[in-house]
C-alpha positions as CSV (number, residue, x, y, z in Angstrom):
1,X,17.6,-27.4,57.8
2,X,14.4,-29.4,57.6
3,X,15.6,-33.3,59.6
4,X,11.3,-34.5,58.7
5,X,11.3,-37.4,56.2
6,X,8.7,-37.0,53.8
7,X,8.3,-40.2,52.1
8,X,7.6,-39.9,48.2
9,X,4.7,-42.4,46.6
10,X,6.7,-45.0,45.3
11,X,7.3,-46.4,49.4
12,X,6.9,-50.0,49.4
13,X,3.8,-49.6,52.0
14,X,1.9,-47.9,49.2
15,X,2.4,-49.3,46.1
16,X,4.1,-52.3,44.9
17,X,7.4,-52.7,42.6
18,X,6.8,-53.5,39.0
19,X,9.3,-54.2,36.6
20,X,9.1,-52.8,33.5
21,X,10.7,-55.6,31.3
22,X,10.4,-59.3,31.9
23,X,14.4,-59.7,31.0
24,X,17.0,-60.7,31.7
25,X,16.0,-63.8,32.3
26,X,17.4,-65.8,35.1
27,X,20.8,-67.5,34.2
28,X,21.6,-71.2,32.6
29,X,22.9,-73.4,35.3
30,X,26.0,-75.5,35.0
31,X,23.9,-78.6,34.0
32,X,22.5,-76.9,30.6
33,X,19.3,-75.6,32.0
34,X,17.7,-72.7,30.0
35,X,15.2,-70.5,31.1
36,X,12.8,-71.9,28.3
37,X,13.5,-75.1,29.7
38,X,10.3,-76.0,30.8
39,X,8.6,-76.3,27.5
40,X,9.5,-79.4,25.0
41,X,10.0,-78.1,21.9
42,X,7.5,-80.4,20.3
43,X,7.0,-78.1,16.7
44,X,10.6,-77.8,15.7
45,X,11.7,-81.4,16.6
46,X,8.6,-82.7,14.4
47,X,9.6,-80.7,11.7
48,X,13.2,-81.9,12.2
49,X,11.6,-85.8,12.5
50,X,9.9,-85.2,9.1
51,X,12.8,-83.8,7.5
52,X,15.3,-86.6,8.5
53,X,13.1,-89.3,7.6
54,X,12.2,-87.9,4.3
55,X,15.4,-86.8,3.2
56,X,17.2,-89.9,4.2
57,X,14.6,-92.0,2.6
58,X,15.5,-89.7,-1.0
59,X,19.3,-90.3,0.3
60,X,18.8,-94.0,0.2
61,X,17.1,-94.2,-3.2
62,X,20.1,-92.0,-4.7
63,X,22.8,-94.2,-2.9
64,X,20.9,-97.5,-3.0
65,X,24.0,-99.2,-5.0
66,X,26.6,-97.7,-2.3
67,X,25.1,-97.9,1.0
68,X,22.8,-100.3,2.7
69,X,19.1,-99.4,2.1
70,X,16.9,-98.4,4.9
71,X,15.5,-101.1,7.1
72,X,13.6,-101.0,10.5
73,X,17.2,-100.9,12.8
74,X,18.1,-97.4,10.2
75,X,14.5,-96.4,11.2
76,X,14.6,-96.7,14.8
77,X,18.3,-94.7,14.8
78,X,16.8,-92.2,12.8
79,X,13.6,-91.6,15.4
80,X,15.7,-92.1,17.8
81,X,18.4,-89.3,16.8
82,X,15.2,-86.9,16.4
83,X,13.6,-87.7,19.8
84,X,16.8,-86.8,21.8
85,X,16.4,-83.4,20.1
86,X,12.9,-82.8,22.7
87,X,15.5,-82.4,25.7
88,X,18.0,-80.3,23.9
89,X,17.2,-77.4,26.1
90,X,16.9,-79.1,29.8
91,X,20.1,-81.5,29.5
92,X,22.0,-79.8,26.0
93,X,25.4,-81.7,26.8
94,X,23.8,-85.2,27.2
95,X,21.7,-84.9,23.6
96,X,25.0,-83.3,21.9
97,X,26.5,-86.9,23.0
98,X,23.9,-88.8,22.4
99,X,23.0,-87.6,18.9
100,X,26.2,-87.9,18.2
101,X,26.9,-91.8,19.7
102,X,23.4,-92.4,17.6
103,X,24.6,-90.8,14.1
104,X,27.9,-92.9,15.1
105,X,25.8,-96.4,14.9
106,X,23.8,-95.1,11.6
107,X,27.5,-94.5,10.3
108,X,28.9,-97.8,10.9
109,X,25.7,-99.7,10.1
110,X,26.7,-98.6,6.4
111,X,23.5,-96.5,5.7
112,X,23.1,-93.7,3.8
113,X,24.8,-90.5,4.0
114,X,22.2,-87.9,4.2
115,X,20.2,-85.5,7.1
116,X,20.9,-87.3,9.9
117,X,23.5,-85.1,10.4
118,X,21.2,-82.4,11.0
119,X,20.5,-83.9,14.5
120,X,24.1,-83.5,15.2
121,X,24.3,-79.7,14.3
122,X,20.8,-78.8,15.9
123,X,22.5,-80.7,19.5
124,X,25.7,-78.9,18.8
125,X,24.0,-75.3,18.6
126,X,22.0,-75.9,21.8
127,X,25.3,-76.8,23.7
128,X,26.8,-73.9,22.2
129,X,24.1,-71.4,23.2
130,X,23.8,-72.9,26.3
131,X,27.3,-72.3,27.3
132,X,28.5,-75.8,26.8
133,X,30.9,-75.1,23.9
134,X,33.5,-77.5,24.7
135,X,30.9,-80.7,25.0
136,X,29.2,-79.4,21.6
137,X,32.9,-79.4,20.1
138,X,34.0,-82.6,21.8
139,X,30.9,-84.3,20.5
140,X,31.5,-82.7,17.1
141,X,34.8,-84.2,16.8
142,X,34.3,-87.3,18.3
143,X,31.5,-87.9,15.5
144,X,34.0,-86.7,12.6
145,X,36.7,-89.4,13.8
146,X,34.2,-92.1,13.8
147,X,33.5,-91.1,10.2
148,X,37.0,-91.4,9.2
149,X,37.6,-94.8,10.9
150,X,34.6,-96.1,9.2
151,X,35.7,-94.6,6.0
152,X,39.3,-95.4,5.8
153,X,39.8,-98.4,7.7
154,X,37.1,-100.5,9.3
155,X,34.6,-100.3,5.8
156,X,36.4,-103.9,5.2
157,X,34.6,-105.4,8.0
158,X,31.3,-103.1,8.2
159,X,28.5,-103.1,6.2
160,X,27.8,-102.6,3.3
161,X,29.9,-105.9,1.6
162,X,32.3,-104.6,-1.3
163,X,32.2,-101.1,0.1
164,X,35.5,-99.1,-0.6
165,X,37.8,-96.6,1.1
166,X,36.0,-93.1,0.7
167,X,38.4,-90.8,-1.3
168,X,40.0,-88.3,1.0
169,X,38.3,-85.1,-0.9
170,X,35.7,-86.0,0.6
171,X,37.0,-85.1,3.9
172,X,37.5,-81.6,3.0
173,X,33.9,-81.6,2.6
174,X,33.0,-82.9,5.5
175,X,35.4,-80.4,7.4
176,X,34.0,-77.5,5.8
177,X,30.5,-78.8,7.1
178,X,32.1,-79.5,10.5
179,X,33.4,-75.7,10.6
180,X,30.5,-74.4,9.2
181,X,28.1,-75.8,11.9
182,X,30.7,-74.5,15.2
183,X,30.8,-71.0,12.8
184,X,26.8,-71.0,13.0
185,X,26.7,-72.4,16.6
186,X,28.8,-69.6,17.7
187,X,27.1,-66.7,15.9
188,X,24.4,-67.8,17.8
189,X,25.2,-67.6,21.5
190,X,27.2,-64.3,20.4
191,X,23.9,-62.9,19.4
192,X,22.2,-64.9,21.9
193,X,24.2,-63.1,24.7
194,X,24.1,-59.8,23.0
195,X,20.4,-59.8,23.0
196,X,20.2,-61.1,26.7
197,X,22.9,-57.9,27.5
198,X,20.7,-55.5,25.6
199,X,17.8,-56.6,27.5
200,X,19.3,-56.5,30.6
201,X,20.9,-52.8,30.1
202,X,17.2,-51.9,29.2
203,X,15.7,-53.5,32.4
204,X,18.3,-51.2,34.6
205,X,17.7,-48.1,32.6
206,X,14.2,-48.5,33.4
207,X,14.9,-48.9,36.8
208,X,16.7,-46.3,37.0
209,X,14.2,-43.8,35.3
210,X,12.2,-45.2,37.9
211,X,14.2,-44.5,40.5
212,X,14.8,-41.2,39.8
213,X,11.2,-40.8,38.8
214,X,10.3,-41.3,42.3
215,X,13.2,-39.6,43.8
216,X,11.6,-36.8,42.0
217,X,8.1,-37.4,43.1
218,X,9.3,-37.7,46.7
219,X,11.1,-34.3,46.7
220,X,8.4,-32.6,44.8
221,X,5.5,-33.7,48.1
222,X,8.5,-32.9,50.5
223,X,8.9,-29.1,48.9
224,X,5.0,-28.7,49.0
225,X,4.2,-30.5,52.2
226,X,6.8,-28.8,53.9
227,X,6.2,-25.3,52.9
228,X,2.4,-25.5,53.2
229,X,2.5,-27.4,56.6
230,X,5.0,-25.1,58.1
231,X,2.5,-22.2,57.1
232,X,-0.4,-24.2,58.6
233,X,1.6,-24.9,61.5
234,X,2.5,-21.0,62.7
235,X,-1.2,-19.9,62.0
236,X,-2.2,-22.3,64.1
237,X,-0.6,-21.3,66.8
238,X,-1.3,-18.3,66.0
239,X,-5.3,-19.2,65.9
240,X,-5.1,-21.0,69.3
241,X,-2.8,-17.9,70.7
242,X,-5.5,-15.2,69.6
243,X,-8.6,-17.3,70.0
244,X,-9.9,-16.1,73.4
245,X,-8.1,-12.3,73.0
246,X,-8.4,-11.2,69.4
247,X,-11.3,-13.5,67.2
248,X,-11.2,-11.6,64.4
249,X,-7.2,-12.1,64.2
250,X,-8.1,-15.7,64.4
251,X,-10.5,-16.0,62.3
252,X,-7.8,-14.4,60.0
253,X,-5.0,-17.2,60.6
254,X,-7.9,-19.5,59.8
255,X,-8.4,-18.3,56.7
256,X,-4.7,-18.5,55.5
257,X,-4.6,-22.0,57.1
258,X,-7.5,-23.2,54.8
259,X,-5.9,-21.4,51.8
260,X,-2.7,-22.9,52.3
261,X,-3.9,-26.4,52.4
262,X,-6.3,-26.0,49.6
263,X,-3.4,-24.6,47.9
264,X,-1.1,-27.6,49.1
265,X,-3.9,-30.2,48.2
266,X,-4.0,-29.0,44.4
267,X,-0.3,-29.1,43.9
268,X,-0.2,-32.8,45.5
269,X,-2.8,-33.5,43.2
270,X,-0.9,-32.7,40.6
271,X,1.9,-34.5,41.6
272,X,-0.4,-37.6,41.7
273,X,-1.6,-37.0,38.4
274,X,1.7,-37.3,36.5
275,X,2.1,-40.3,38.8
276,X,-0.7,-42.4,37.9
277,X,-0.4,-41.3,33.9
278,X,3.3,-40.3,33.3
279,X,2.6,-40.0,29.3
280,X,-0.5,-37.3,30.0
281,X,0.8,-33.2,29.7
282,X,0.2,-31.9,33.0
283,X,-3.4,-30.5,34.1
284,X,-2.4,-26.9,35.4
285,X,1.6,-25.6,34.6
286,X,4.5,-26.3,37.4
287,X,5.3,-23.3,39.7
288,X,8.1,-21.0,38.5
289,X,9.7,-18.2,39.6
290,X,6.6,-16.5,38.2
291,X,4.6,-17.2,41.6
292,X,7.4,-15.4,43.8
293,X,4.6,-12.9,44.8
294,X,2.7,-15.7,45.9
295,X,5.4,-17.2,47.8
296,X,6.2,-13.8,49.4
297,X,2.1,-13.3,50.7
298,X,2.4,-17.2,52.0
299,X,5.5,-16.2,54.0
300,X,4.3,-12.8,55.2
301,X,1.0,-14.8,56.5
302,X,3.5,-16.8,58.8
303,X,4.8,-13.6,60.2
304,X,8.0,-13.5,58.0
305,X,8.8,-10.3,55.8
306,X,10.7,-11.6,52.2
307,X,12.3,-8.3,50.3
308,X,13.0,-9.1,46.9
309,X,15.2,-7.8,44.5
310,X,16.4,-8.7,41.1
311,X,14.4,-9.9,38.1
312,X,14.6,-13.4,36.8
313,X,15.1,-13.9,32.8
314,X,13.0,-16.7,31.0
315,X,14.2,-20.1,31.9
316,X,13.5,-23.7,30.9
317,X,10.5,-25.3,32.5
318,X,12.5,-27.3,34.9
319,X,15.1,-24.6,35.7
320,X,12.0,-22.3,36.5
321,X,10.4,-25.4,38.6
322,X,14.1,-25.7,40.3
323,X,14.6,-22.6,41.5
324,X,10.8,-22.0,42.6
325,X,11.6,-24.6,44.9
326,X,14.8,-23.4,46.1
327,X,13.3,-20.2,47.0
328,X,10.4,-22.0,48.7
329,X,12.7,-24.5,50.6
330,X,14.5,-21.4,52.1
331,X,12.1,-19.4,53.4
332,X,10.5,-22.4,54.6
333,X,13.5,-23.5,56.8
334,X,13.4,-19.6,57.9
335,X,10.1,-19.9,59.3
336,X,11.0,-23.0,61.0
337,X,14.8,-23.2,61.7
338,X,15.5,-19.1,62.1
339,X,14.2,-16.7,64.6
340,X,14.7,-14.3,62.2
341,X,11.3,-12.7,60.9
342,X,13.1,-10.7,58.0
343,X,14.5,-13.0,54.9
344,X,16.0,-11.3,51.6
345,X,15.6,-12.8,48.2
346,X,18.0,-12.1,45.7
347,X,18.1,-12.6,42.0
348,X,20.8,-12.3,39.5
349,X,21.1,-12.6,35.8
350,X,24.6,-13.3,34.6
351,X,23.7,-14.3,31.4
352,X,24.6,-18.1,31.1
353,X,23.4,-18.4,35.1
354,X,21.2,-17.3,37.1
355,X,22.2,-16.6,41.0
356,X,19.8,-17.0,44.0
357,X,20.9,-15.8,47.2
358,X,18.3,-16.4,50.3
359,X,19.9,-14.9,53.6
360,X,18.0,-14.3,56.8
361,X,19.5,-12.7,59.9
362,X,19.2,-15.5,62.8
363,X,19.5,-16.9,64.8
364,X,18.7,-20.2,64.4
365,X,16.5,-21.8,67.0
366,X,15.8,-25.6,67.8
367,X,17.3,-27.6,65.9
368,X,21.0,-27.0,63.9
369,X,19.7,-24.8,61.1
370,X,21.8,-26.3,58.4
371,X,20.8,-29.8,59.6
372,X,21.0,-32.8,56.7
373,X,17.9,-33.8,56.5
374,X,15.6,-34.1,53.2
375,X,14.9,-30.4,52.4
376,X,18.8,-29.4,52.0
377,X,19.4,-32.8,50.3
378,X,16.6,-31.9,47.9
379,X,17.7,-28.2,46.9
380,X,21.2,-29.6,46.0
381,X,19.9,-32.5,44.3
382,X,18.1,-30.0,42.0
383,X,20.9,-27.9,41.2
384,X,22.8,-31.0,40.6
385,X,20.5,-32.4,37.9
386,X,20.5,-29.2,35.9
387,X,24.3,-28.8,36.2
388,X,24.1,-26.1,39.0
389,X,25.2,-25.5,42.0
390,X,23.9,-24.7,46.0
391,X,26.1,-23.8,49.1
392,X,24.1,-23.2,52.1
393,X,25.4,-22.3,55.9
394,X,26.0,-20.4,58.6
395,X,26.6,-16.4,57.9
396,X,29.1,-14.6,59.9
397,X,27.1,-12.4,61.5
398,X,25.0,-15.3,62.6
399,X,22.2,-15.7,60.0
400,X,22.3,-18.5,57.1
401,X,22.5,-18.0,53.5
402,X,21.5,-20.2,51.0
403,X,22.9,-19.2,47.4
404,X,22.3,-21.1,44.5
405,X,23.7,-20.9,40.9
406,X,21.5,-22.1,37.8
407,X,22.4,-22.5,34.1
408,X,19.8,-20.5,32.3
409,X,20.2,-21.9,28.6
410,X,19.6,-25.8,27.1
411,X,22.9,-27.0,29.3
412,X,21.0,-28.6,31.8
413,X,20.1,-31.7,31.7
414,X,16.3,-32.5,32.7
């Protein structure tokens, strides 16, 4: 068969790569390094900063006979807890700590219970999300057994004076909250990675409709190239045999030579089109078995008689398109692989398939006629996306037969 590449339109010489979706992101590294990284998130941490400072300043009011009011030191921890939350997506594990270490002063200092623990949570989700679930939890805990030395047992030497051991419901409380932020934390990386896996399964879908897009481009220009060129190629000689002897025969071979690459220009054209605008309907409808006449004048221009028999039934567009191009890619390789001027074409409808059989009488000449190259490779590829089948080889007698089977209903799958 046909060994000449023909390289489809998506070659990297002619057009560069573009991918479709701008996901999946690259990977966190080890260290807690997001691909947002980059940016500070200045908005949310100011909203954060305005939240802790307001709220524990209502905290303090309500709890000014229990806990030490607010001064500048409570101030500072407080700004302090809020402006570790700007690196919380470049270095997640050392903010979870540090939030936590910073909460952990407020706490002994004997101020007021109240949204400082916010910090805290907002830390432990970015370690969590990040993948850093067990310094988020280690933080988390280390926080919770500071709270329950301060509140049981070293309240007799910490201010505020006269303070007493916190009653032991209220650890419940501060469990639930404790399980409640890890619950939330974890919800989000699970969504988190589901997102990034949805994204990523969408990126290699489209890669792979683009791949096959172009696969489909490139066999398309390979079945019309090679048919039309092989044509061109045996009037030429033809031309340049006859020139001198028989003008008028020339100026025949000519004229089919100017045909078939007029012909040969639309159809690439067309194959262009749906290129560049993949969304548009097609200008002018793809070749089906319809055009068999046509086919059969092409090949009897380059000295090769086609007798066919059988009737093809209505197919699907792309069943139609794939056995057009069968049919084409046969006889071409005839013209150019058989010495053989006599090819038979036959058709049969067997209800749920429909059988092509292209045999020609040999024998082959140059090359190994059933060769591997892309015009063999593109016939099976064909039947193989519409669920059919091709077998194509040497004959007995010495010719080669090409025989193809085709589901005719809605089975296939193009």
């Amino acid at each position: 068969m046909d060994d000449e590449r023909v390289h489809g339109p998506g070659g990297q010489q002619r057009w560069p790569r573009r991918r479709p979706f701008p996901w999946p992101p690259p990977r966190a590294s080890r260290e807690g390094a997001e691909p947002d990284a980059g940016r500070l998130p200045w908005r949310s941490t100011a909203l954060i900063t305005v939240l802790v400072l307001a709220g524990s300043a209502f905290a303090a009011r309500a709890q000014e006979d229990q806990r030490a009011p607010l001064d500048l030191f409570a101030r500072v921890l407080l700004l302090v807890a809020c402006a570790l939350l700007l690196w919380r997506l470049r270095r997640p594990v050392a903010v979870v700590f540090g939030t936590a270490a910073v909460v952990a002063v407020y706490l002994g200092a004997g101020y007021a219970y109240g949204p400082v623990f916010l910090t805290v949570a907002v830390a432990c989700c970015s370690a969590v999300v990040a993948g850093h679930r067990r310094a988020a939890w280690t933080a988390l805990g280390t926080l919770w057994a500071v709270r329950l030395l301060v509140a049981h047992w070293l309240y007799r030497w910490l201010p505020p004076a006269g303070d007493d051991s916190a009653p032991f419901w209220q650890e419940i409380v501060v469990a639930g909250w404790a399980v409640a932020i890890v619950a939330i934390a974890e919800l989000a990386r699970i969504r988190r990675e589901q997102w990034a896996r949805e994204r990523a399964e969408r990126a290699q879908a489209a890669r792979r409709r683009a791949g096959e897009e172009r696969l489909r481009i490139a066999r398309e220009l390979h079945d019309v190239l090679a048919h039309s060129l092989s044509v061109i190629n045996v009037q030429a000689g033809v031309g340049l045999a006859l020139l001198d002897s028989d003008p008028e025969q020339a100026r025949t071979a000519l004229t089919t030579i100017k045909s078939a690459s007029k012909e040969a220009l639309g159809e690439v054209r067309q194959v262009l089109d749906t290129l560049r605008t993949p969304g548009d309907a097609p200008r002018a409808p793809a070749p089906g078995l319809d055009r068999l006449p046509e086919l059969v004048e092409q090949a009897a221009r380059a000295g090769l008689t086609v007798d066919v028999t059988g009737r093809a039934p209505r197919l699907p567009p792309h069943t139609d398109l794939a056995a057009f191009r069968i049919v084409q890619e046969a006889l071409t390789n005839v013209v150019r692989h058989s010495g053989s001027r006599h090819a038979r074409v036959r058709l049969e409808d067997r209800g749920s398939t429909l059988r092509l059989r292209i045999d020609d009488d040999g024998p082959a000449t140059g090359a190994e006629a059933g060769g591997s190259g892309n015009g063999l490779a593109g016939m099976r590829e064909r039947a193989a996306a519409l669920g059919g089948t091709i077998e194509a080889g040497q004959r007995p007698d010495g010719g080669f037969r090409v025989l193809a089977v085709l589901p005719t209903g809605a089975g296939g799958n193009q």
